[in-house]
N, C-alpha and C positions, 0 to 999 in steps of 0.2 A: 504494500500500500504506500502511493507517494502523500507525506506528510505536508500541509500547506500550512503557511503561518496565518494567524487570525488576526483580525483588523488592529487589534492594538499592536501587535509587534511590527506589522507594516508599516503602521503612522509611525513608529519610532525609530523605523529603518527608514521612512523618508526622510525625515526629520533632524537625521543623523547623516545623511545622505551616503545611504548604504545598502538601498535598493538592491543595485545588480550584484555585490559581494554577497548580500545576504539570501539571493536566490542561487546562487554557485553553491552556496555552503548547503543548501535544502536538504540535497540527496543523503548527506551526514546522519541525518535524524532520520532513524530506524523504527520499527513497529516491535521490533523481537530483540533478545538479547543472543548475539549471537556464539561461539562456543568462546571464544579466545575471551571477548567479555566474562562468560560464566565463569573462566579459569579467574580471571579478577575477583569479581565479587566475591568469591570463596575466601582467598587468600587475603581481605579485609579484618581490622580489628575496630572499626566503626564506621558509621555513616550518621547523616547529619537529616531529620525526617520533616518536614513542611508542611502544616497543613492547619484549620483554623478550628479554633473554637467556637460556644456555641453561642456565642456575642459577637460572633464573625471576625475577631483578632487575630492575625497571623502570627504563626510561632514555629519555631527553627527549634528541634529539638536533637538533641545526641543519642545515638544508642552504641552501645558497647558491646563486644563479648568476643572468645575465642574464634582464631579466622574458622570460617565456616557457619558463623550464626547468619550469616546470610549466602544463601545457596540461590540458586538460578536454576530448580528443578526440570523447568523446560524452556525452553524459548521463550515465552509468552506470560510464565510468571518469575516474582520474588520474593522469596521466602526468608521472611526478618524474624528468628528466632530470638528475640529482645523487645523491649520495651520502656518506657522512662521510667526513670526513677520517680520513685517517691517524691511529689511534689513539684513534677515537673510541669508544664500547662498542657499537654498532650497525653496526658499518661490516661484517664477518663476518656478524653476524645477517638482514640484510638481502640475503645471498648466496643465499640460500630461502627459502620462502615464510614469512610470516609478519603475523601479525593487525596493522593501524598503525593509529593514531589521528595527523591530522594538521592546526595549527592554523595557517591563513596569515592572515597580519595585516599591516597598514599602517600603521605608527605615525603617518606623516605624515597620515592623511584620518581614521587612531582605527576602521576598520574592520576587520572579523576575520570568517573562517567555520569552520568545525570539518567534515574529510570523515574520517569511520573509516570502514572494507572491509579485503579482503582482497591486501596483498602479494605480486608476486612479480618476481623480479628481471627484468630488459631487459639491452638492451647498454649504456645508458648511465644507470640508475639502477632504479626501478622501475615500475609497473603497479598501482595499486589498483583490483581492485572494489571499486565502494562501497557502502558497507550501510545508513550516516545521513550526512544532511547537514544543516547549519543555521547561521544566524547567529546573531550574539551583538550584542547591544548595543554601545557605544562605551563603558562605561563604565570607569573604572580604567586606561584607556590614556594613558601621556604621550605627547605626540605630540612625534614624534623626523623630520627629515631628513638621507637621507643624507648627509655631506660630503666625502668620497673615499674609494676602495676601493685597500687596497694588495693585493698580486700574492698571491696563494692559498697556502696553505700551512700547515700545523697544527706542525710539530716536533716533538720527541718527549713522548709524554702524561706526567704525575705520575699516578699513582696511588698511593692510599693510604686508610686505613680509617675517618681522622677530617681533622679540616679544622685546615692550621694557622692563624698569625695573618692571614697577609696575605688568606686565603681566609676566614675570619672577620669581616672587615674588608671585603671586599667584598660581601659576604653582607648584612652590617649597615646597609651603604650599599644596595641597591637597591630599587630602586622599580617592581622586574617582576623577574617569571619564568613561569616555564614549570612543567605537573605533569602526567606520563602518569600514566596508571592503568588499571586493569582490571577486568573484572567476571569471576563466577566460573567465566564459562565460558572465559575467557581473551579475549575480546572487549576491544582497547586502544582509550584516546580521550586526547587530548590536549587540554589548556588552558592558559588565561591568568589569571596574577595578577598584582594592579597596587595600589598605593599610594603613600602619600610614604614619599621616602627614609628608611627605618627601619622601616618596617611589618613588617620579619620581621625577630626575636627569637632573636638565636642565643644560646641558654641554656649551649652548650656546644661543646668539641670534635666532641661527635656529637649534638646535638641541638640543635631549631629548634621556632618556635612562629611562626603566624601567625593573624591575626584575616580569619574570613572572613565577606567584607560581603553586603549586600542584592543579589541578582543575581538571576537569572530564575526561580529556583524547580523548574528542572528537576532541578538536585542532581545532575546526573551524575556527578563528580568524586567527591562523597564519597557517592553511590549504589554506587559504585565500591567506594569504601572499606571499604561495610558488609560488601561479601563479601570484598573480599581486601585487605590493608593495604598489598599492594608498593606502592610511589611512586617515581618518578623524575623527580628536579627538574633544572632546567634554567636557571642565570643567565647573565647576557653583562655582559661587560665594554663597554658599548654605544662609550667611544671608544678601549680599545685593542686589541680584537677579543678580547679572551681571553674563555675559555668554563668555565663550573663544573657543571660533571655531579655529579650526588648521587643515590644510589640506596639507599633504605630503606624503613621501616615508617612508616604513617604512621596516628594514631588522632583521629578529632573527639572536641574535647570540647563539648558539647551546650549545657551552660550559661556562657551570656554572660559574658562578665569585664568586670561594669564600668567598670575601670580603662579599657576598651580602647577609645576613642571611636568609636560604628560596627561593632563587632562582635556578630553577630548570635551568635557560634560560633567555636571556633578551633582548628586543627589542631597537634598537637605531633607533630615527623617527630625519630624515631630514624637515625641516619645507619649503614650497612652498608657503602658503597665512595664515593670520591670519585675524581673523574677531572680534571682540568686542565690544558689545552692554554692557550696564551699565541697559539697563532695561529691559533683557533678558527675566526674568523668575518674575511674580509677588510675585512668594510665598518665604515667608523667614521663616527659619529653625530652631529650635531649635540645643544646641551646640551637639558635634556626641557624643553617644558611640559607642566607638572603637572595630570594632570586636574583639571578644576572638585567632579567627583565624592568626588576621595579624603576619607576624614575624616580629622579631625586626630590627631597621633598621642599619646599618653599624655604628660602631664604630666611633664614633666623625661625624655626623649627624646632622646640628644644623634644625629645624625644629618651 
């Protein structure tokens, strides 16, 4: 089946004026996971799961577990034997059926593929049809190896409506995250953002700004956006497992900011809820190399 982009990602590829690159790229995006892919997703120790609550907030969640918690039983499904922790925003939502976008990546090899379909809960996590699949380039990834995993466990979540310092201050430091989103028919996808330490701009208690670079032209992410603003963002505290859930509106702004070395465009995110667990994710990380790709960040940048 040839996969066509839907009116929002069009308007953002004209917009962007990326039109003809972004119909070269088309054939890319697949209906099935084919085998070389399944050998991937096997060989995964998490992914990153997209998908909204039931106040319609988007939210970027983590799941963990030995390579093989996620299998790719046939073509056509994926099979996520995990689920959130304790007090995560998706851990209930994920109880029934529901639209996911899901981004598995390897920091160590800089490899990533993206499977959206349709959710529905298992005995030990979930069940995607899948609708699209495709690779992503290696670009913007710091390559990270694991260094030890401590014993699983989340503890009890903070929630709250803005971000304070210490969550401001991690925010300002990373150099990846995570960004579900939707299109208007409620269709979730999940992706990856990546720079040098400091590339996302927190302007405020509830608001953020990032500069987004040269990527493949298919504009999913903010083809997304054009129809519906929810966003939910996704940081990791990559060596003490803690996890920053952020769920808001999120709008491109079209023209380039000079200032911004490498920005083609750049998103300003209104913040709605924030989530924080300290014992998100068990695995801790060796320190990044820095992709060769990131550009440099703005002039007087303290990071």
């Amino acid at each position: 089946m040839t996969i066509q982009y839907h009116a929002g990602e069009r308007r953002a590829q004209e917009l962007a004026g990326l039109r003809p690159q972004a119909e070269h790229a088309r054939p890319a995006i697949g209906t099935s996971i084919p085998a070389v892919a399944a050998r991937f997703v096997a060989e995964q120790h998490f992914l990153v799961l997209g998908a909204a609550d039931p106040e319609g907030r988007m939210w970027a969640s983590l799941l963990v577990g030995e390579p093989g918690f996620a299998a790719a039983p046939d073509e056509f499904t994926l099979d996520i034997a995990a689920v959130p922790v304790e007090g995560d925003p998706l851990r209930s939502v994920l109880t029934q059926s529901a639209s996911v976008g899901a981004i598995l990546i390897d920091p160590a090899t800089r490899r990533r593929m993206r499977v959206n379909g349709d959710a529905e809960p298992t005995a030990t996590g979930q069940r995607v049809a899948v609708r699209q699949v495709y690779a992503n380039c290696p670009k913007y990834i710091q390559q990270r190896r694991i260094d030890h995993a401590e014993p699983a466990g989340s503890g009890p979540a903070r929630v709250a409506e803005a971000l304070d310092e210490a969550q401001q201050m991690l925010i300002a430091s990373a150099d990846t995250f995570f960004v579900a989103t939707r299109s208007a028919s409620g269709e979730a996808d999940a992706s990856h953002r990546g720079g040098n330490s400091g590339f996302v701009e927190v302007l405020g208690e509830r608001s953020l700004r990032w500069p987004d670079y040269v990527g493949n032209a298919m504009m999913m992410t903010l083809g997304n956006l054009q129809e519906d603003p929810a966003a939910g963002l996704l940081f990791v505290d990559w060596k003490t497992g803690v996890t920053l859930q952020v769920s808001g509106r999120a709008k491109v702004e079209w023209q380039a900011d000079p200032a911004i070395p490498g920005a083609q465009r750049q998103v300003t995110f209104a913040i709605d809820r924030v989530v924080q667990l300290d014992r998100g994710s068990p695995l801790a990380w060796s320190a990044p190399v820095p992709s060769r790709f990131n550009p440099p960040l703005p002039e007087g940048t303290q990071n």
